[in-house]
C-alpha positions as CSV (number, residue, x, y, z in Angstrom):
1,X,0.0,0.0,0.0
2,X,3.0,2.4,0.6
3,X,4.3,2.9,-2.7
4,X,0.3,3.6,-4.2
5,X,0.5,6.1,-1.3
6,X,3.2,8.6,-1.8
7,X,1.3,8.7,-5.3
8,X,-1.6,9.6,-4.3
9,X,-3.6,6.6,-5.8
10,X,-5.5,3.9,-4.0
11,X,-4.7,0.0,-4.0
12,X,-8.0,-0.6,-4.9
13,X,-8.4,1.4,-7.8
14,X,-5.0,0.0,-8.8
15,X,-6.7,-3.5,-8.9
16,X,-9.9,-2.1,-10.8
17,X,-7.5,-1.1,-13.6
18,X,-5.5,-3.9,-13.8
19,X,-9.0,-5.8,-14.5
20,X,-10.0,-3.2,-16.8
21,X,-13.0,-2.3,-14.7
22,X,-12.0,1.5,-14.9
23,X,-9.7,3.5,-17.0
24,X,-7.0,5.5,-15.1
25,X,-7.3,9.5,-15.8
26,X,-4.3,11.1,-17.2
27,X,-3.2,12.5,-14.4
28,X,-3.3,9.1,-12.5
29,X,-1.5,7.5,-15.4
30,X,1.4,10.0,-14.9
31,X,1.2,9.3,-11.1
32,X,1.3,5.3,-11.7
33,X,4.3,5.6,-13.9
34,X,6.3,8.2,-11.5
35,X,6.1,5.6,-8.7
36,X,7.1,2.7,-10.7
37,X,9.4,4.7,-12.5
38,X,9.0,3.9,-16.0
39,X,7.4,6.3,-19.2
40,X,3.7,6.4,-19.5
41,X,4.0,4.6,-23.0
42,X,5.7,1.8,-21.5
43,X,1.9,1.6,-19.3
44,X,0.0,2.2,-22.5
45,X,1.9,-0.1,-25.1
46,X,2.6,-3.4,-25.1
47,X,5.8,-2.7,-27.4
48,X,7.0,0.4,-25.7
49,X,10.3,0.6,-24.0
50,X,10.5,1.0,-20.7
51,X,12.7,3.8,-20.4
52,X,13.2,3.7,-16.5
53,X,13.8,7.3,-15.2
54,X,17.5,8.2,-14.8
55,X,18.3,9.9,-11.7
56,X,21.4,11.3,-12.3
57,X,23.4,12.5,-9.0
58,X,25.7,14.9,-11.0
59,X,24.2,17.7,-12.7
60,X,26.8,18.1,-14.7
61,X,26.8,15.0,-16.3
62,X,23.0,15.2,-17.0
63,X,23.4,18.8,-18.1
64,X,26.2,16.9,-21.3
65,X,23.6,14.4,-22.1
66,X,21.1,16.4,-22.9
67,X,23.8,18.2,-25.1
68,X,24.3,14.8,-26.7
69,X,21.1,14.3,-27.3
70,X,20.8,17.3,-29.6
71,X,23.4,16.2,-31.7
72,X,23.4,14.4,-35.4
73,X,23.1,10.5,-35.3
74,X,27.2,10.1,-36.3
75,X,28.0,12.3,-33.5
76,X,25.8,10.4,-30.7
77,X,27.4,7.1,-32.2
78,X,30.3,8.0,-31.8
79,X,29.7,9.0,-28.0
80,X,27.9,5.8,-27.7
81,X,31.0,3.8,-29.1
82,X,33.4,5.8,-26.2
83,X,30.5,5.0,-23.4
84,X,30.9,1.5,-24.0
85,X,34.8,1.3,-24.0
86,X,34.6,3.3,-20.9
87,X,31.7,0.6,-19.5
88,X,33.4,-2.4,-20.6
89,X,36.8,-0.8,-19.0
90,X,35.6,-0.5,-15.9
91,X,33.6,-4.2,-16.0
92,X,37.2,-5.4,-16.6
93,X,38.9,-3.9,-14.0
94,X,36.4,-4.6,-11.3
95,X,36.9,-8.7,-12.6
96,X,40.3,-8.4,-12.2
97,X,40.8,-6.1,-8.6
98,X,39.3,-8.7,-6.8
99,X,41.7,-11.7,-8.0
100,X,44.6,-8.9,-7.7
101,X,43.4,-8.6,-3.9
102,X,43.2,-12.3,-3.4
103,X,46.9,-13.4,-5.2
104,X,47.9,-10.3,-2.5
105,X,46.9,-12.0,0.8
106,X,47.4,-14.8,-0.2
């Protein structure tokens, strides 16, 4: 019941639309996918991403996205390509600390 709560919609009307006795408005709609944290279309559509909400701690960071996201398609590729090195970087390195650590002490 907690998470229904802090939205401001009711358990039970959460059950009524899940059995498609009711129709949620729009504004409950927008509630329902803040608190579970996924895109409205991702409620409406069965194809839709889900696009989970970033919450990004550094404003900074989010403030370059959103930079990236106005650029061409070769550009954001190209950012996309880096991310993943940087991703796949750090993967690696947190696979191999832990047997570094180990071979230490022991």
């Amino acid at each position: 019941m907690g998470i229904w709560n802090s939205g401001g919609i009711h358990p039970n009307h959460v059950g009524k639309y899940e059995a498609n006795k009711t129709v949620p408005s729009a504004d409950k709609l927008r509630k329902i996918a803040e608190v579970l944290e996924v895109s409205s279309d991702y409620l409406l559509f069965d194809d839709a991403p889900r696009n989970e909400r970033i919450k990004f701690t550094d404003p900074e960071l989010l403030e370059r996205f959103m930079s990236i996201d106005k650029m061409d398609e070769k550009d954001r590729d190209t950012i996309k390509n880096i991310l993943d090195a940087m991703i796949l970087k750090n993967q690696v390195i947190g696979l191999v600390e832990p047997k570094v650590k180990m071979s230490a002490q022991g």
